[in-house]
C-alpha positions as CSV (number, residue, x, y, z in Angstrom):
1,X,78.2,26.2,-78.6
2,X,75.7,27.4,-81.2
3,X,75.7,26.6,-84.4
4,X,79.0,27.4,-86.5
5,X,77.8,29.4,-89.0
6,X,78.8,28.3,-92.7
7,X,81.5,30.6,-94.8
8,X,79.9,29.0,-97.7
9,X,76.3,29.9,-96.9
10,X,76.8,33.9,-96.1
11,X,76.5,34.9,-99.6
12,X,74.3,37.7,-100.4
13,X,75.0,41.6,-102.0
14,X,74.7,44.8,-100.4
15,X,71.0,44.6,-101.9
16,X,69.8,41.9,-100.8
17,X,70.7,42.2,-96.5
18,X,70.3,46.1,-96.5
19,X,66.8,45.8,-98.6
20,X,65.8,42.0,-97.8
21,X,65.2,41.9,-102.0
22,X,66.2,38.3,-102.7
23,X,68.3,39.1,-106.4
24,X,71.5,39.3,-106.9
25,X,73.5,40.0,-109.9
26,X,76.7,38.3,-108.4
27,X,76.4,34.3,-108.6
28,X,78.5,33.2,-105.2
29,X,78.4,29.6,-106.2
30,X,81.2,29.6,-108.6
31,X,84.3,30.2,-106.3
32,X,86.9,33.0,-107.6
33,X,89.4,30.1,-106.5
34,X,88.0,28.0,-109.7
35,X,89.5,30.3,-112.3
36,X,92.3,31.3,-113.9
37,X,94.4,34.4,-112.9
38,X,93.3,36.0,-116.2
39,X,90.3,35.1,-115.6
40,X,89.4,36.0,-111.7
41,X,87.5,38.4,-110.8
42,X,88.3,40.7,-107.6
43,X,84.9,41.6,-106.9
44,X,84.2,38.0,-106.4
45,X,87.4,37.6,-104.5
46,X,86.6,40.9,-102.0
47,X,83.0,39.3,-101.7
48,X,85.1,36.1,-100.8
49,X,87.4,38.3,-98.2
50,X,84.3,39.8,-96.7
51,X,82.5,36.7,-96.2
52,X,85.2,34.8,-94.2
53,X,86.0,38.0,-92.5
54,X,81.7,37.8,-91.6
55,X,82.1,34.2,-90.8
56,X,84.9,34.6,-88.0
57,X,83.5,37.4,-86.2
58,X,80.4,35.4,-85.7
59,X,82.4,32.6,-84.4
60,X,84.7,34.9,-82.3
61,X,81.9,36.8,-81.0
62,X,80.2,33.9,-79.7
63,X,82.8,32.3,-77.5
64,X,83.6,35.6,-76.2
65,X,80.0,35.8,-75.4
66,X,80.1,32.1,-73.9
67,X,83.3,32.6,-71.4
68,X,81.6,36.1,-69.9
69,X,77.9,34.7,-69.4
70,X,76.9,36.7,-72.1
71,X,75.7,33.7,-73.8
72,X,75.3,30.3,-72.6
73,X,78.1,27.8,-72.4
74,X,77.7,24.0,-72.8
75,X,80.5,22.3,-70.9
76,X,81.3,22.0,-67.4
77,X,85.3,21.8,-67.9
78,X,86.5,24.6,-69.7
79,X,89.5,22.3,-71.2
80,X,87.0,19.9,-72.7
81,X,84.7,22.9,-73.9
82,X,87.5,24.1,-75.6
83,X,89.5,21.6,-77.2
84,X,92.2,22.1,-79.8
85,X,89.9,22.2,-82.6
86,X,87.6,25.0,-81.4
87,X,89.5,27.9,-83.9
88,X,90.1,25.5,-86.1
89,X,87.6,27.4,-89.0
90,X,88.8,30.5,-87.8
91,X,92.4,29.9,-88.7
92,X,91.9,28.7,-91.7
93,X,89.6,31.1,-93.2
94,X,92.9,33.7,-92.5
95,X,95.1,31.6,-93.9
96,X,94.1,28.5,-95.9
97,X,96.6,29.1,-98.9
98,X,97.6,27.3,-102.4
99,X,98.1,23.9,-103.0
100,X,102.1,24.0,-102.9
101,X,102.3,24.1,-106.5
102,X,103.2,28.0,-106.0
103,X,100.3,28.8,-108.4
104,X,98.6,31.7,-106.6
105,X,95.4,31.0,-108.1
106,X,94.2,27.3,-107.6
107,X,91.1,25.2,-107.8
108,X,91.9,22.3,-105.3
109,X,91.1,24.6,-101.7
110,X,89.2,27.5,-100.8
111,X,91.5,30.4,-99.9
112,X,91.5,32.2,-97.1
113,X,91.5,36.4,-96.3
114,X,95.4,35.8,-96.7
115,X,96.4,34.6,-100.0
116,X,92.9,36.5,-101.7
117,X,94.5,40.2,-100.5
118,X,98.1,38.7,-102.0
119,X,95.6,37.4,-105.0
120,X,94.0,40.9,-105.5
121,X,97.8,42.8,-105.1
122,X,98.7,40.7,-108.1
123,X,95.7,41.4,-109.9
124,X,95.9,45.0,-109.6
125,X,99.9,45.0,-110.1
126,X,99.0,43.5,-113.8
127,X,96.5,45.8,-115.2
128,X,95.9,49.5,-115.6
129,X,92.4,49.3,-113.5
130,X,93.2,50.5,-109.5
131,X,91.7,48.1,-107.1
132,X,93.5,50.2,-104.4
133,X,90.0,50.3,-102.7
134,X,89.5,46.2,-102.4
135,X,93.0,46.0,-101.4
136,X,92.6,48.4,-98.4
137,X,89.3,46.4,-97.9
138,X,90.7,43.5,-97.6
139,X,94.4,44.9,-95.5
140,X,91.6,46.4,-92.9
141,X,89.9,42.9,-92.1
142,X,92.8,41.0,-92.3
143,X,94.9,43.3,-89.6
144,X,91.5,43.4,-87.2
145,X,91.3,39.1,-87.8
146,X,95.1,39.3,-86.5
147,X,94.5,41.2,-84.1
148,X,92.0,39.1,-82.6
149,X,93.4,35.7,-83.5
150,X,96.2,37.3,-81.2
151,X,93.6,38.3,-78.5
152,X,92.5,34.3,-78.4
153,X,95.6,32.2,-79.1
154,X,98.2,34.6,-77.8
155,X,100.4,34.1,-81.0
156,X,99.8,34.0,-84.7
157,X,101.5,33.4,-88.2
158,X,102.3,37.0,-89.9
159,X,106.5,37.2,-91.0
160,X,106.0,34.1,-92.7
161,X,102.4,33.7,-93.8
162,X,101.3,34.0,-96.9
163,X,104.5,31.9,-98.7
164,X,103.5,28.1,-98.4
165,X,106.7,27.8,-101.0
166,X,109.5,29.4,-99.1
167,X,107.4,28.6,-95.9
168,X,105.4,25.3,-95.9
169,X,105.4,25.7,-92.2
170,X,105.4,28.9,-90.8
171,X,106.6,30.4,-87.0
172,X,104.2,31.5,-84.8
173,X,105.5,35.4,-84.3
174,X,105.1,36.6,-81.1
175,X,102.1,38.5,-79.8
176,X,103.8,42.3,-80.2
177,X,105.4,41.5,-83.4
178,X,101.7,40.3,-84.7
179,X,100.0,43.4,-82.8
180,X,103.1,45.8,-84.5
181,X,102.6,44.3,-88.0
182,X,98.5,44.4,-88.0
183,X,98.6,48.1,-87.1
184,X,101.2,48.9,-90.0
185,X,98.7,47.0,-91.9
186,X,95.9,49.4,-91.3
187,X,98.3,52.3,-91.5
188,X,98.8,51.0,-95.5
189,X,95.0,50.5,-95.9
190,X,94.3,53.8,-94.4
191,X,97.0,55.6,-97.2
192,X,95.1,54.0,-100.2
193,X,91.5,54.8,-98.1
194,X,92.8,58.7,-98.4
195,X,93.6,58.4,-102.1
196,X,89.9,57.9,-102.6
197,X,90.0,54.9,-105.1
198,X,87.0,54.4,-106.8
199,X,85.3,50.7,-105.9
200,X,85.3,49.5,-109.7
201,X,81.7,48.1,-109.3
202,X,82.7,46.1,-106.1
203,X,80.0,45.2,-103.4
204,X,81.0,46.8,-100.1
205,X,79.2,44.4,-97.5
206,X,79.7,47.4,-95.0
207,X,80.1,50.8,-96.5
208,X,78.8,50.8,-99.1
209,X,81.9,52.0,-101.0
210,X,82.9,54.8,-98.3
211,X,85.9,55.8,-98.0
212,X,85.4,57.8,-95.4
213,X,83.9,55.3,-92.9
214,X,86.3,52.9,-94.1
215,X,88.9,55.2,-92.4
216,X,86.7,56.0,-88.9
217,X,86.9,52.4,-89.1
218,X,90.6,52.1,-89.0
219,X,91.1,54.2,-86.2
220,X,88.5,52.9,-84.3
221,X,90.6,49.4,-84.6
222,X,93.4,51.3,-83.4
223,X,91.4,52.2,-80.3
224,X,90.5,48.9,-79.7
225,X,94.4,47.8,-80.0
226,X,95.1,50.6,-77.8
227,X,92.6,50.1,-74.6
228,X,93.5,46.6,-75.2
229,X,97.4,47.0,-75.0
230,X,96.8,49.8,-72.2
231,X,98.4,53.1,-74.8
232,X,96.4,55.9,-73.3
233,X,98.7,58.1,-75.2
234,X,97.5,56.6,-78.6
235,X,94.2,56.2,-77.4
236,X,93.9,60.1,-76.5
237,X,95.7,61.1,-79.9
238,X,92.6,59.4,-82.0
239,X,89.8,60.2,-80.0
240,X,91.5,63.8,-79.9
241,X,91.3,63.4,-83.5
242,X,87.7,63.0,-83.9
243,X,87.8,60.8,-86.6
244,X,86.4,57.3,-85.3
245,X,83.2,56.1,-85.1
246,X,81.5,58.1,-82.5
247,X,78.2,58.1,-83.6
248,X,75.8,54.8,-84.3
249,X,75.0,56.0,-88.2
250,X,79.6,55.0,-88.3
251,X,78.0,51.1,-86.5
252,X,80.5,48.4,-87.9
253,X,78.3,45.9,-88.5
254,X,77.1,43.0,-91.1
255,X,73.6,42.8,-92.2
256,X,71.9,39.5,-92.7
257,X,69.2,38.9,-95.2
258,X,65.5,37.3,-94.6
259,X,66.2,34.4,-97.6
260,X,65.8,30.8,-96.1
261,X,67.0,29.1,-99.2
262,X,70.3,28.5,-100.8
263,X,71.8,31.0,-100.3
264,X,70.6,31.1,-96.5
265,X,70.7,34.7,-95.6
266,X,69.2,35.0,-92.3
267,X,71.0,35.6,-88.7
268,X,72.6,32.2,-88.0
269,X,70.5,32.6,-84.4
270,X,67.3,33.5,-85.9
271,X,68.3,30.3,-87.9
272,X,68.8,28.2,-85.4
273,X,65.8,29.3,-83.2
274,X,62.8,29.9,-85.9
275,X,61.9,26.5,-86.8
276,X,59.6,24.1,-87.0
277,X,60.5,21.8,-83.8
278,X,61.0,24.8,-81.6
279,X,63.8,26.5,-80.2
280,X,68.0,25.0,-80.0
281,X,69.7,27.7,-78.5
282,X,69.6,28.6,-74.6
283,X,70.4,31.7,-73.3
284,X,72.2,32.6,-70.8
285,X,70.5,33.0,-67.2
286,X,73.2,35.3,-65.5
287,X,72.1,38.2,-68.6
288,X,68.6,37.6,-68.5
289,X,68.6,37.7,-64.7
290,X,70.8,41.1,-64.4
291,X,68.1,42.5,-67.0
292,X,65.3,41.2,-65.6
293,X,66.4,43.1,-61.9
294,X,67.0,46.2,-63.4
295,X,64.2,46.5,-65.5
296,X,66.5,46.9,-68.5
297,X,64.7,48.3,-71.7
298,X,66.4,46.2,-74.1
299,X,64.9,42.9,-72.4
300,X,62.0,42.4,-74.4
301,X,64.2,42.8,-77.8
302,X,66.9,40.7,-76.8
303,X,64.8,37.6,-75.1
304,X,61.6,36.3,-76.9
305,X,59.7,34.4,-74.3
306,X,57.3,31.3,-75.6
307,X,56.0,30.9,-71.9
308,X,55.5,33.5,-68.9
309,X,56.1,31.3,-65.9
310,X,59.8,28.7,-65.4
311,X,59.9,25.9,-63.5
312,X,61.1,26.5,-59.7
313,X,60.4,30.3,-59.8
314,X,59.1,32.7,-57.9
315,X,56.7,30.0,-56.2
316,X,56.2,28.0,-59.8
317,X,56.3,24.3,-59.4
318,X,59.2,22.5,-60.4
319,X,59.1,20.2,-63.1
320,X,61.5,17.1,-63.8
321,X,60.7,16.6,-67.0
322,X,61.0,20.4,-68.9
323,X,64.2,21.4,-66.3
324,X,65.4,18.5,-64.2
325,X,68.2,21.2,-62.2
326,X,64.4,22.9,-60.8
327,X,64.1,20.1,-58.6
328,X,67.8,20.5,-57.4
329,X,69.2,22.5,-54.3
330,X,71.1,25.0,-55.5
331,X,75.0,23.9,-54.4
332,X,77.1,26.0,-51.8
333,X,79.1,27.8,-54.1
334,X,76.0,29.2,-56.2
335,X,74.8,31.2,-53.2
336,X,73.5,35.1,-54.0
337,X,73.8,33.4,-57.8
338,X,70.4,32.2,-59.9
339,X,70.9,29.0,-60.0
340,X,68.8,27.2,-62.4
341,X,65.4,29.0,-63.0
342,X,64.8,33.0,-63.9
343,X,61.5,34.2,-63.1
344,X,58.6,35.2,-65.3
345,X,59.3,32.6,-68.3
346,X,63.0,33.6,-68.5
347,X,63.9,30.4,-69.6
348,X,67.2,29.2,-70.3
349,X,70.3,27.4,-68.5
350,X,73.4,28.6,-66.2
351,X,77.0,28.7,-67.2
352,X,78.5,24.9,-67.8
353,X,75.2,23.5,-67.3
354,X,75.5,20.6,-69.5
355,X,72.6,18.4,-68.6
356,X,70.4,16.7,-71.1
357,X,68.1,18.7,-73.8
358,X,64.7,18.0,-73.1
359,X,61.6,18.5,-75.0
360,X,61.6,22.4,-74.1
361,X,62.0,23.3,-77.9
362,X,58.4,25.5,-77.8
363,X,59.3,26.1,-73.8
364,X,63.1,27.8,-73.8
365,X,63.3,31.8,-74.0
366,X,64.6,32.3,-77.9
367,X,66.8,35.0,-79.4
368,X,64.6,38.2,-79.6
369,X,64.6,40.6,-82.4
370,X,67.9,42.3,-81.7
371,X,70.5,42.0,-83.3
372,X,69.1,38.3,-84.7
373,X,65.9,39.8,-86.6
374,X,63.4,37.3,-84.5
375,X,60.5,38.0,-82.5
376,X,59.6,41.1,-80.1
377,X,58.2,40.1,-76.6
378,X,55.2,41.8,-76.1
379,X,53.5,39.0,-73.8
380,X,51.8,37.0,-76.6
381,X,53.6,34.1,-75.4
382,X,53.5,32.7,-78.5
383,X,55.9,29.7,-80.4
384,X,58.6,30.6,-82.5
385,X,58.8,29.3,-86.4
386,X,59.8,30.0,-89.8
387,X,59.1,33.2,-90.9
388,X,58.2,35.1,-87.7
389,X,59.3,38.6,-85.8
390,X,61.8,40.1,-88.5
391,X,62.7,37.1,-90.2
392,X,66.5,36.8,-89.5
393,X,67.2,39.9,-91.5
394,X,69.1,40.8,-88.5
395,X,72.7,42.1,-88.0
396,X,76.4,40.6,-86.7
397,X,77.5,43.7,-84.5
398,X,81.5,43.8,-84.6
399,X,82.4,47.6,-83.1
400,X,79.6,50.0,-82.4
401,X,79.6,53.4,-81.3
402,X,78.6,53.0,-77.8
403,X,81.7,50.1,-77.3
404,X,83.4,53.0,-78.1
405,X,81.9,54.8,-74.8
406,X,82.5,51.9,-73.0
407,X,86.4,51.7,-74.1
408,X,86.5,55.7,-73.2
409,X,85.1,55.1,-69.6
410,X,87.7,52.7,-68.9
411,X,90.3,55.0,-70.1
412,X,89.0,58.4,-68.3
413,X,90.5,59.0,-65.2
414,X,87.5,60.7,-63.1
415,X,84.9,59.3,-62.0
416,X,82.8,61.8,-63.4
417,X,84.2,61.7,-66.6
418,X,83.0,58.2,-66.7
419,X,80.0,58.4,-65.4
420,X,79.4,60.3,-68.8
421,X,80.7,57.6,-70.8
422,X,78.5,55.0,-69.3
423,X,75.3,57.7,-70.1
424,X,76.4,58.2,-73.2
425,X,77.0,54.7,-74.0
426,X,73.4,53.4,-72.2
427,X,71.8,56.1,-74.7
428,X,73.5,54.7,-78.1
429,X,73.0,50.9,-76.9
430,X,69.2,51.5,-76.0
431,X,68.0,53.5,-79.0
432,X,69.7,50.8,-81.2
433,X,67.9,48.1,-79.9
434,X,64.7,49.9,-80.0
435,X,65.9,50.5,-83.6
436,X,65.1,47.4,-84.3
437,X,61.3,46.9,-83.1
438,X,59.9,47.7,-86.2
439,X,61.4,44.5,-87.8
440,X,58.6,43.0,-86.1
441,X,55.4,44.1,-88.0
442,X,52.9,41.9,-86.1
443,X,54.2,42.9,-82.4
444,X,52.3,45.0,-80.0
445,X,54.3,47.9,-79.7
446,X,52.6,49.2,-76.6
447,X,55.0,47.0,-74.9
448,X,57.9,48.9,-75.7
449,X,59.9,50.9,-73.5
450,X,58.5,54.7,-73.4
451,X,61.0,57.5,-73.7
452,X,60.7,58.6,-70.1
453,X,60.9,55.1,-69.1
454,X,64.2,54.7,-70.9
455,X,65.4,57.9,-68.5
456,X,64.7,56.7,-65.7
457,X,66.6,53.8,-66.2
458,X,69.6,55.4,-67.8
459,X,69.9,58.3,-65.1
460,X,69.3,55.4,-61.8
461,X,72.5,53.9,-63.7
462,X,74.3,56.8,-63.4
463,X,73.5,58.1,-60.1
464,X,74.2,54.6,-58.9
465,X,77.4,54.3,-60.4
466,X,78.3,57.9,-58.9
467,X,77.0,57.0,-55.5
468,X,79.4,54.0,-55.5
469,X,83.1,53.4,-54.9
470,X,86.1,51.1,-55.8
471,X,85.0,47.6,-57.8
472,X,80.9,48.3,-57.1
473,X,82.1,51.1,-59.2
474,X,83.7,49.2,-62.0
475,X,80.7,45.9,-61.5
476,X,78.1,48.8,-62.8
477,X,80.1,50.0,-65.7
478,X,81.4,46.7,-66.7
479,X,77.8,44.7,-66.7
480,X,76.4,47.8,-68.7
481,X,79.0,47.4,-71.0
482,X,78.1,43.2,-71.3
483,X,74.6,44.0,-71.8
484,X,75.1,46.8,-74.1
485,X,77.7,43.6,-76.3
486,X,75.2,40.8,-76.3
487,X,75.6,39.4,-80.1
488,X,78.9,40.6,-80.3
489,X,80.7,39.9,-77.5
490,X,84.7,39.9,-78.7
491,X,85.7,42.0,-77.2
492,X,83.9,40.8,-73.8
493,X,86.9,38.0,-73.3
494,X,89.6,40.4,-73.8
495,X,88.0,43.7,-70.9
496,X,87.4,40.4,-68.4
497,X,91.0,38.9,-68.8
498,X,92.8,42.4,-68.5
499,X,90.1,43.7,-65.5
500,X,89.1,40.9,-63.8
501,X,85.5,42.4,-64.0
502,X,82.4,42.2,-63.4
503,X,83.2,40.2,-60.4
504,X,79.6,39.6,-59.8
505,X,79.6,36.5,-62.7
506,X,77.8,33.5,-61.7
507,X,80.2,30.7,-60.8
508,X,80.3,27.6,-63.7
509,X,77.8,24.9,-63.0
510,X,80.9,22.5,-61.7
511,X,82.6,23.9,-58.6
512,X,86.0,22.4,-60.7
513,X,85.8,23.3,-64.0
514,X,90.0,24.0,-64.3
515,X,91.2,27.8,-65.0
516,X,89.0,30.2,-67.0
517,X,91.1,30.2,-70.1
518,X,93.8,32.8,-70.6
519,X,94.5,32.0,-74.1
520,X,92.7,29.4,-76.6
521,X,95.2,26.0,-77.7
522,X,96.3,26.4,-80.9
523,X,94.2,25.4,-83.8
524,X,94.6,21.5,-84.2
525,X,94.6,21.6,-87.8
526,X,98.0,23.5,-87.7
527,X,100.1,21.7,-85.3
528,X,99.2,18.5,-87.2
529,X,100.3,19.7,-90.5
530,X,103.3,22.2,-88.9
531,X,106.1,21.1,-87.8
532,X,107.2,24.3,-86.7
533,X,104.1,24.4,-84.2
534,X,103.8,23.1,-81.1
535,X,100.3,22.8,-78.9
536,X,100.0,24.5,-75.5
537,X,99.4,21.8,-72.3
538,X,96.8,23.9,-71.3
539,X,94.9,27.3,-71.7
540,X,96.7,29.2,-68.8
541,X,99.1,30.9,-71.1
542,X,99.1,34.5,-71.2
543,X,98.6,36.7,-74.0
544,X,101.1,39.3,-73.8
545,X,99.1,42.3,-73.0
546,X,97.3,40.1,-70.3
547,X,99.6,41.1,-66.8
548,X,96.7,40.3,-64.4
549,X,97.9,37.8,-62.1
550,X,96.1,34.6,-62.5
551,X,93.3,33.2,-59.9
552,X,92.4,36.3,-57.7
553,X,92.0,38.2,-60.2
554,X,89.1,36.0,-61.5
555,X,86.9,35.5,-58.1
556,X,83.7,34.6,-60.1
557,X,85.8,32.7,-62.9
558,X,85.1,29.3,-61.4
């Protein structure tokens, strides 16, 4: 996997990512934790809220990305890729609590999104100032974190979380119960949204202090619960409502800075690619590949290519030194699948391939400059290094407007009606990413995508999707809508387990790699301090809104 990014080293205001001005008038360093409860501040604690929120979602997003070829995964066995560690940061950011001493303000951990909202309910329940607004800040990401620790482990703590007195070790509650109880949450976070509390000075990482898109937001997590859970009725009811985020100016999203020292700001991609040695993240081949047929627009701001010619392609010689699988025969069950090399200096590594790391630092295809702020390709074929494209000041994309297209063409019951989802959520995705050119200054723009250019590809989508029938269908809407998630692919792992789709997945480098996970174990830290929790043997448990059947539905999945 790619590099866990660090709660500790996200810290930066509204100023400094949405501006790239390196001041800040809030000192991160000192933890709200540290203090005294009449001494704590609940700015610092909602920056703290935010921050662990930020971290997750990176962390979530990039093993949805990993299990759906979005991204690259490192592992050929899915059970050893996985282990019983891998949410371990994730759980604990939700939940890490007090010190058992029943103090709810305490200097000997770092607490989680949890016991910070509980922390700013008793703040604002012992003084006349409202901090309604960091409350409902804090009850939105804390339901959506619930919701998605759901999505991935299939249960999580909620009745009894929160209480390390009365509940030292908390039950798992089941996945409805935890789905019911995050969407009351949101329903109280939305009532004190509509009261229009002021912000009382606080940094709004997101919003900027908007009520209003606070609430889209809300309901747009409610769609998500909704497609997820299969309620077309409550689906239909918000989008009748009109009050989600339909448009990309509503984006939920989290903008990184262009600082490389404490605090590190930048995109934890653009961090681990812009360096001095080179290179450390591959991409994936399966999404380069699908681009690279289709002429996708968005190619040349997603990948940033250091060379124009791969090993083994399109009549390059192989070499055994820079990619040892280019001397390989491609195995049986890799037929009508790119095996090892993309053409045209799409460099990177298949799914499971977990062979040794060459040299290929200033070789391997690097994160371009969407969403991670790096380096537009425009054929210059140059290294990657500190400093260069747009610097890292990049973005973490959690729910965009065009996923929102996407969840309304799998909910529309024509294929017409669909058909104008997918346009509609092509157009969004594309002008986004084109959005984000500009970040690099020094690229030759000439290479961009023209206007009629983007048209023709968005309207040969269309009219392919309308000239096909049954899963082709579904494999042209589906792949459009994995392109459309790269950097933010969450909600990529939930569409594949409850579709099956895109069936047209490359297979995992090992013909055996075990069952494509239906659930993640639970996280290791937990079930060795809970007694009350118990891990799974395996990750073929079912999350309870998952009711494919397993195997067949997952042709590609191996």
């Amino acid at each position: 996997m790619k590099k866990i990014i660090k709660y500790i080293t996200v810290v930066f205001t509204a100023g400094v990512l949405l501006n790239s001005c390196e001041t800040t008038d809030l000192d991160l360093r000192t933890s709200p934790n540290d203090l005294a409860a009449d001494q704590a501040d609940p700015n610092l604690l909602l920056n703290s809220i935010q921050l662990a929120y930020v971290a997750n979602m990176y962390e979530l997003n990039d093993i949805g990305s990993e299990l759906t070829r979005i991204d690259y995964m490192l592992g050929r066995n899915y059970f050893n890729t996985y282990p019983g560690n891998t949410l371990d940061d994730v759980w604990e950011r939700l939940y890490s609590s007090t010190d058992g001493n029943g103090d709810v303000f305490t200097s000997d951990v770092d607490l989680g999104i949890f016991p910070n909202v509980a922390n700013l309910q008793v703040i604002d329940e012992g003084t006349d100032t409202d901090f309604s607004f960091h409350i409902a800040v804090g009850q939105t990401l804390k339901a959506h974190m619930l919701l998605l620790l759901t999505d991935y482990l299939g249960k999580a703590t909620l009745s009894e979380a929160g209480n390390p007195v009365d509940f030292p070790a908390p039950l798992l509650d089941d996945g409805q119960a935890v789905y019911t109880g995050a969407l009351a949450l949101l329903d109280e976070a939305e009532a004190l949204f509509a009261a229009g509390p002021a912000d009382q000075g606080a940094t709004d990482f997101f919003y900027g202090g908007d009520t209003d898109q606070w609430i889209k937001l809300i309901n747009t997590i409610k769609l998500k619960a909704a497609v997820t859970t299969g309620d077309v009725s409550t689906f239909n009811s918000i989008i009748a409502s009109g009050d989600y985020i339909a448009d990309s100016s509503d984006d939920f999203q989290f903008q990184y800075g262009a600082r490389d020292l404490q605090p590190d700001t930048r995109h934890p991609d653009y961090q681990d690619d812009y360096t001095p040695s080179g290179a450390n993240i591959y991409q994936s081949n399966w999404l380069m590949n699908n681009m690279l047929v289709k002429n996708d627009p968005r190619i040349r701001y997603y990948f940033y290519r250091q060379v124009d010619a791969t090993p083994g392609a399109a009549g390059e010689p192989a070499s055994e030194e820079d990619l040892a699988c280019s001397l390989a025969v491609a195995p049986a069950h890799y037929d009508g699948f790119v095996y090892c090399s993309v053409p045209n200096g799409y460099w990177g590594r298949s799914h499971g391939n977990n062979e040794g790391t060459p040299p290929d630092g200033f070789l391997r295809t690097a994160v371009g400059v969407y969403p991670a702020a790096g380096r537009f390709d425009d054929n210059s074929f140059g290294g990657v290094g500190l400093g260069l494209g747009g610097g890292g000041a990049g973005i973490e994309p959690i729910i965009l407007a065009s996923y929102v297209d996407f969840w309304q063409a799998e909910i529309a019951s024509s294929p017409a009606a669909k058909a104008a989802f997918l346009e509609s959520a092509m157009t969004k995705s594309i002008e986004k990413v084109q959005g984000f050119g500009s970040l690099d200054g020094t690229a030759d723009t000439s290479f961009a995508p023209s206007d009629a250019e983007v048209t023709t590809y968005i309207d040969g989508i269309v009219a392919d999707y309308l000239a096909a029938s049954g899963d082709d269908q579904t494999n042209i809407l589906s792949e459009q809508y994995w392109i459309a998630l790269y950097g933010g692919g969450v909600e990529a792992f939930n569409y594949y387990r409850r579709t099956g789709f895109p069936t047209t997945l490359a297979p995992n480098w090992e013909l055996n790699p075990g069952s494509f996970p239906r659930s993640f174990l639970y996280p290791q830290t937990e079930v060795i301090t809970n007694s009350n929790v118990s891990q799974k043997s395996d990750l073929s448990t079912q999350v309870f809104w998952d009711t494919n059947p397993a195997g067949p539905a997952f042709p590609s999945a191996n």
